[in-house]
Every structure is written in C-alpha cells, then in structure tokens.
C-alpha positions in Angstrom: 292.4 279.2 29.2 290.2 277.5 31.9 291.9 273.9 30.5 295.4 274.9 30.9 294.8 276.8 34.4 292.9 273.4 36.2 296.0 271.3 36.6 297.6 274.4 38.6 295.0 275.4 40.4 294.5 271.6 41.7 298.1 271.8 42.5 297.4 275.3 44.7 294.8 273.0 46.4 297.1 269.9 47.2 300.0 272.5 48.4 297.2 274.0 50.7 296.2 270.6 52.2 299.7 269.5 52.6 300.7 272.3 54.1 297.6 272.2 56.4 298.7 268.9 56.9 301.9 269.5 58.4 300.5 270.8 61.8 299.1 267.4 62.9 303.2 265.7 62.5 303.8 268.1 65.8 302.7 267.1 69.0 300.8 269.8 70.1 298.4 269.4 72.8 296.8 272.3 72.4 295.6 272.0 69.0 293.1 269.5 70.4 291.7 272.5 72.5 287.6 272.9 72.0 287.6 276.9 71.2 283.2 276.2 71.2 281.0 273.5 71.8 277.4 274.0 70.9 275.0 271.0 71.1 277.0 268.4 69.2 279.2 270.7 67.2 282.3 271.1 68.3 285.2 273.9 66.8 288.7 273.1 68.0 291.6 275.0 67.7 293.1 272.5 65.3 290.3 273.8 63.1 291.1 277.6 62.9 294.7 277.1 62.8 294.4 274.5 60.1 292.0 277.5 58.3 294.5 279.8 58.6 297.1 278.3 56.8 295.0 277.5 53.8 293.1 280.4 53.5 296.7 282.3 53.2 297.8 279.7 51.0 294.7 280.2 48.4 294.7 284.1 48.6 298.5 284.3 47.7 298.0 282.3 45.0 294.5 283.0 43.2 291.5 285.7 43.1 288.6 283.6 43.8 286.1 284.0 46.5 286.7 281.0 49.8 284.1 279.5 51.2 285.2 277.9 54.8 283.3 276.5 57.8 284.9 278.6 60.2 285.2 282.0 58.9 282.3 281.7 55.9 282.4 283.8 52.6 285.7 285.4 51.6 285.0 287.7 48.7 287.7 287.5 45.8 288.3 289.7 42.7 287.5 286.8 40.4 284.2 285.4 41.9 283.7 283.1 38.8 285.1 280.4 41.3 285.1 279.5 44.6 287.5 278.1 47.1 285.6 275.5 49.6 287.5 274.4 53.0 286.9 272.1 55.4 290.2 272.6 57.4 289.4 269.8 59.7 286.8 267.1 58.9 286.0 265.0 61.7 286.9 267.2 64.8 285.9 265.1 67.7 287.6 262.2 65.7 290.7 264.0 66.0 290.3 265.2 69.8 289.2 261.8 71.1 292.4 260.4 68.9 290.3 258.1 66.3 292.5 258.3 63.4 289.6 259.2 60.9 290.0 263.0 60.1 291.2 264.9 57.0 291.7 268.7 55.2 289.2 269.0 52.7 289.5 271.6 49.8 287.5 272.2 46.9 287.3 274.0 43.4 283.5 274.8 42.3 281.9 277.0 39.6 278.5 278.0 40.7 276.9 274.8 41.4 279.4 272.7 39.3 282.4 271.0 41.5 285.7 271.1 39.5 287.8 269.7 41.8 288.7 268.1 45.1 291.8 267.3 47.5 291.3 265.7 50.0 294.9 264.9 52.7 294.1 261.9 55.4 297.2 263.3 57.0 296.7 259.9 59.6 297.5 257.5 56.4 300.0 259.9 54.3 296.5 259.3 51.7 296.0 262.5 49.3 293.0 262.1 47.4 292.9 264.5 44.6 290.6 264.3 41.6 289.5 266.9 38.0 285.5 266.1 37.2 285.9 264.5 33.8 289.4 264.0 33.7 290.0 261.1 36.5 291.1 261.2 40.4 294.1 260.1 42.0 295.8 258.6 45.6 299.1 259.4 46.0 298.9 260.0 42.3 298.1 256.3 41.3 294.4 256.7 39.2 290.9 255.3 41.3 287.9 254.2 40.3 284.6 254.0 41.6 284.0 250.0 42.9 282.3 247.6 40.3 279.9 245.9 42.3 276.6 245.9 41.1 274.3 244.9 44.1 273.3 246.5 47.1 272.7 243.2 48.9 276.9 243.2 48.3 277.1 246.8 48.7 279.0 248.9 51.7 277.1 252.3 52.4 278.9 255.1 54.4 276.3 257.3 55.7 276.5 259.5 59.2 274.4 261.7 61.7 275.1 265.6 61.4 274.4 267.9 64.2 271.2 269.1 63.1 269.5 265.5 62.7 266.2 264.8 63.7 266.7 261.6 66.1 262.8 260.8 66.3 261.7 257.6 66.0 260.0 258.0 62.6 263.1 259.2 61.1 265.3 256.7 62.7 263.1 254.0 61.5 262.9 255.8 57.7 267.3 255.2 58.5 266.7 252.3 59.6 264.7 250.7 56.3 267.1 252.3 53.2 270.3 251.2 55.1 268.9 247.4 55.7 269.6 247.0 51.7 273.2 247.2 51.6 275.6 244.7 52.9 277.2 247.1 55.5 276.9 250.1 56.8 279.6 252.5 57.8 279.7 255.7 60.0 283.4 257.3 59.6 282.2 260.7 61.2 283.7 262.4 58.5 281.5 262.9 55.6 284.4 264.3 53.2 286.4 260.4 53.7 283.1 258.3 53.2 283.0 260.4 50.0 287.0 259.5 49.0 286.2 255.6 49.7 283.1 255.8 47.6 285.7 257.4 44.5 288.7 254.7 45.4 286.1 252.0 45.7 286.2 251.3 49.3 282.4 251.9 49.3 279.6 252.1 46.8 277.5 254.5 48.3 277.4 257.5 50.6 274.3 258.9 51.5 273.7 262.2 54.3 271.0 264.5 54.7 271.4 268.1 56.0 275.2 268.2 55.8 277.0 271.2 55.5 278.5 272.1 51.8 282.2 272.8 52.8 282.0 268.7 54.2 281.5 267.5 50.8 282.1 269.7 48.4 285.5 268.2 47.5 284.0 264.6 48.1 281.7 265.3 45.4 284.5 266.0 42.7 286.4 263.2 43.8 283.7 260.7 42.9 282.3 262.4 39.7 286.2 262.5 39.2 286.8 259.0 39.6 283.3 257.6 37.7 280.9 258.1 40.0 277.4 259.6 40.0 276.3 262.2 42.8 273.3 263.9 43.5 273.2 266.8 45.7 269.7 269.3 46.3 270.3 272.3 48.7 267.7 271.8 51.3 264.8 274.1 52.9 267.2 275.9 55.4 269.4 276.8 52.2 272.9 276.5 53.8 272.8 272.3 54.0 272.2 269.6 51.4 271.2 266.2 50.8 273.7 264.1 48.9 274.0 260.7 48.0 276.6 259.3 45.9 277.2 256.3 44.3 279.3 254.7 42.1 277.8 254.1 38.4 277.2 250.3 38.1 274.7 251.0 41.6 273.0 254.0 40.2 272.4 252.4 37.0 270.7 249.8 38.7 268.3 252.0 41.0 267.5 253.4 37.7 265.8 249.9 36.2 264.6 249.2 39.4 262.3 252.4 39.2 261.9 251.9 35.6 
C-alpha cells in the first residue's frame, strides 16, 4: 500500500508547490509586505499567503498531520506522516528582489524523509525527489556531483538567525570552510540542499537551522545519491545537518579511518 500511494502523494506535493508558485507570476507589491520582523527574522506576507494555499492543498487531499513555519503543527487523522512546509524559503531574498527563493514541501515518517519538492518559481526549476527511488528537475533524473576532493569541492553553507557571531565561532567557520574550493551562501538553506542533489554543490553544511528549511532538501539528496546527516540540537526545535554527496563522504570516512 505505502508503495503504490508514494508516487501520488509526491504528486499532491508538486501540485501544492506549483500552485504556491503561481502567486509570485502576479505583480503584487504587497506580497513583499514584512507582517514581523524580529532580530534578523523576517515573516512577509508572501509567506502566509503562500502557506495558505498549500496547507488547503494538502488537507483536501490527505490525513496527515502539517508541519509549517508559520502556523506550526496541524494535527491530521492519519499522523503516521507528516506534511513539512516552508512556503517561502529565502524571505528577504525575495523582498530585496534577489532571485534566490523557493516553496519547499516535504513527506517524512517520524524521523525518516520520504520525499521532497522543491519549486524555484524564479527559474521555472521543480526539484522533486522519492528516498531510494531517484530525484528529478523538471522530471529529467539528478545525481549527486562526482568529485571526489574537497580542495575541488563547492560548499553551500549559511548564517541562521540564531547564530552565535563570536569570534571563536566565526573562526571554528572560518577553518572547516578553508577546505573546500568555494564557498557559497544562497540564503536559502532548502536550494543549497537541491544543488548539492543536482550536483551543483558537493556539500551543504548549517547548524541550528529550522526543520521545515530542510526537511525536503534532505530527501532530495538521499533521493538523488547523497548522504545526509542530521542531529536535533539542545534547543529541540533546530538541527545540525550537513550533506554531501557520496564520493565526499566516503572519503571523510578514510580520512578518519
């Protein structure tokens, strides 16, 4: 039963996104309206009308419990599964008009991600992607990249709200991302995880990020080859996650060997 259901409810997902989607083609000024700014999180009104849509989309169309960043848990009949939305990744991207912003949806049992859509409405990209059956764009099959060394390595890391900007943290920062070749910050964690699974990166490494920002990330690149590991951290609602594709794991493996 579960088998036969994943391909639909990945399609429920992709319909969500791209219907989501679908607000950003209008030009509506107001939509880049900040409804709350606290410290350096913003929530704009792109956000909860982009959450609207999907959350209506998924409970029309299945049981489970949702999990989004601006309204938290949704309790379903079939809690099993959970729904987990980011309905706008990359906020002050999209207010200040950098063209790095997506809808992020997810499919997880428990602590197990099943899958992931991701919709760069900017680039017509949909990233969608079933752990251990493969991952898509625009329904052509990815990969994770093939390079083997970090020295030819790009890493897509970021700064969430909560970071610690002390200068024995930002030295720590400074010292793991001197391996790698380059070093990008998209300020969206969910499309640093989608290059990683297309091969556009090798790595992508955050601490303290928020669940709903990579929880469809995290399919796509166990989806597409890739190896992540994720730990919830002290304060319970935020993780550590780095993920990487499997030639670069395999090799931080020997090294520590």
């Amino acid at each position: 039963m579960f088998e036969e259901n994943i391909s639909e409810w990945l399609l429920i997902a992709q319909e969500a996104a791209l219907a989501a989607g679908a607000l950003f083609f209008k030009p509506d000024l107001e939509l880049a309206t900040i409804d709350s700014e606290v410290g350096r999180d913003i929530k704009t009104r792109a956000d909860r009308e982009s959450e609207r849509i999907i959350i209506n989309y998924l409970r029309e169309r299945s049981g489970f419990s949702i999990l989004s960043e601006e309204s938290g848990v949704l309790e379903g009949k079939d809690k099993r599964f959970t729904w987990i939305v980011d309905p706008l990744d990359g906020s002050l991207n999209y207010i200040r008009g950098i063209p790095l912003c997506c809808i992020s949806i997810a499919l997880w049992e428990g602590e197990s991600p099943l899958l992931g859509v991701l919709y760069d409405f900017n680039r017509s990209e949909l990233f969608t992607g079933i752990t251990g059956k493969g991952a898509w764009l625009n329904g052509t099959k990815i990969e994770v990249s093939s390079v083997s060394k970090k020295q030819s390595a790009v890493l897509c890391t970021g700064f969430p709200v909560s970071t610690d900007f002390s200068p024995e943290i930002l030295m720590t920062f400074v010292q793991y991302v001197r391996q790698y070749k380059k070093v990008r910050l998209l300020g969206t964690a969910a499309l640093s995880l989608a290059y990683v699974a297309t091969g556009r990166a090798e790595v992508y490494m955050e601490n303290d990020i928020k669940i709903w920002d990579v929880a469809a990330g995290i399919a796509l690149v166990k989806a597409a080859g890739g190896i992540v590991e994720f730990r919830s951290t002290a304060q319970g609602n935020t993780y550590n996650v780095k993920a990487t594709n499997h030639v670069l794991a395999a090799c931080e493996v020997l090294k520590a060997l």
